[in-house]
N, C-alpha and C positions, 0 to 999 in steps of 0.2 A: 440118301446122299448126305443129308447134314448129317446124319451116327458116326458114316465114315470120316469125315472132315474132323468131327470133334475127337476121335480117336486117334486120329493124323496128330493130331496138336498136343492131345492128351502124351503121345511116343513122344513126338518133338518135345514137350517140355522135361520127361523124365532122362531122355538123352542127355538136355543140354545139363540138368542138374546132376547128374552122375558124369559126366565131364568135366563140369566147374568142381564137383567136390576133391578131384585128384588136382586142382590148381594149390600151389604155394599160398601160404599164409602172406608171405609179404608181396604176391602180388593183389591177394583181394583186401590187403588194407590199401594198396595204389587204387583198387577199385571201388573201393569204398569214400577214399579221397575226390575221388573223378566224381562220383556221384553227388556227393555232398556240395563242389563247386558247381556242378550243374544245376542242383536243385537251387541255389542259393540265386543264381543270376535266372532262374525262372521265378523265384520270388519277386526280385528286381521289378522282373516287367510285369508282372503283376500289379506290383504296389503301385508304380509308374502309370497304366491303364486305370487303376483306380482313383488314384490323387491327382494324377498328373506329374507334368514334365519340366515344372520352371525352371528347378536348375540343370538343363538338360547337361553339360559337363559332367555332374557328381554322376548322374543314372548313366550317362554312356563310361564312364571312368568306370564305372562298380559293374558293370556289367560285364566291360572287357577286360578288368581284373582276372574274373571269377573266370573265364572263359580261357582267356590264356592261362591262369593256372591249370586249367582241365588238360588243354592241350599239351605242354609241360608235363603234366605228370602224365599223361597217356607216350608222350615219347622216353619218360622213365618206363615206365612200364612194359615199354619194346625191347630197352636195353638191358633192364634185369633180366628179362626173363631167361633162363637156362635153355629154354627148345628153340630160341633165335639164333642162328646160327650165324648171322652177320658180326652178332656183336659180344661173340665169345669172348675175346683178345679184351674184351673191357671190362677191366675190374666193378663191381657193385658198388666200389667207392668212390670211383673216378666217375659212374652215371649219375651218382646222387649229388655229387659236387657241383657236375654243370647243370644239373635242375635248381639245385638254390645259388648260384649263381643266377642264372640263366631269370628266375625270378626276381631277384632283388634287383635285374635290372628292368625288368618288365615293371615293377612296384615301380621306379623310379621315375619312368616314362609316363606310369598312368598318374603319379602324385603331381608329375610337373605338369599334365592336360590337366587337373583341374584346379589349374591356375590360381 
């Protein structure tokens, strides 16, 4: 029973990587983006767990930074992509605009929380 399992997974991962490899360069650098802010705010709480919380502010401000930026770019990432068909009618310049937009007001939010 576990042979079969581990060959189920074994198919499931070659699937998913012959899938992602027919994915857009500019969306696995969005994906690569996403990751890098997620890794970053699990740093966070890492560090956080290990030193501690005094300035609790700066670690909740750096954390929901990195975390809105992810989400931000994961709703770039919807609108570029070519096979969504909601968001045809929107030029790739006009989604990239309201993502740095859309950030610089989120920065601004998070720079005035830590007071």
């Amino acid at each position: 029973m576990v042979k079969s399992s581990s060959t189920d997974a074994l198919a499931l991962f070659r699937s998913l990587r012959s899938a992602y490899s027919a994915t857009p360069t500019n969306l696995k650098i969005i994906d690569l983006y996403v990751a890098f802010a997620i890794a970053t705010a699990l740093i966070q709480v890492v560090y956080m767990a290990i030193v501690g919380s005094f300035p609790f502010n700066s670690f909740l401000s750096g954390v929901l930074s990195c975390v809105g930026t992810a989400v931000l770019a994961v709703c770039l990432r919807i609108q570029v992509n070519k096979e969504n068909k909601e968001f045809k009618d929107l030029p790739p310049e006009r989604a990239f605009a309201d993502f740095v937009l859309c950030n610089l007001v989120l920065h601004l939010v998070i720079m005035n929380f830590l007071g």
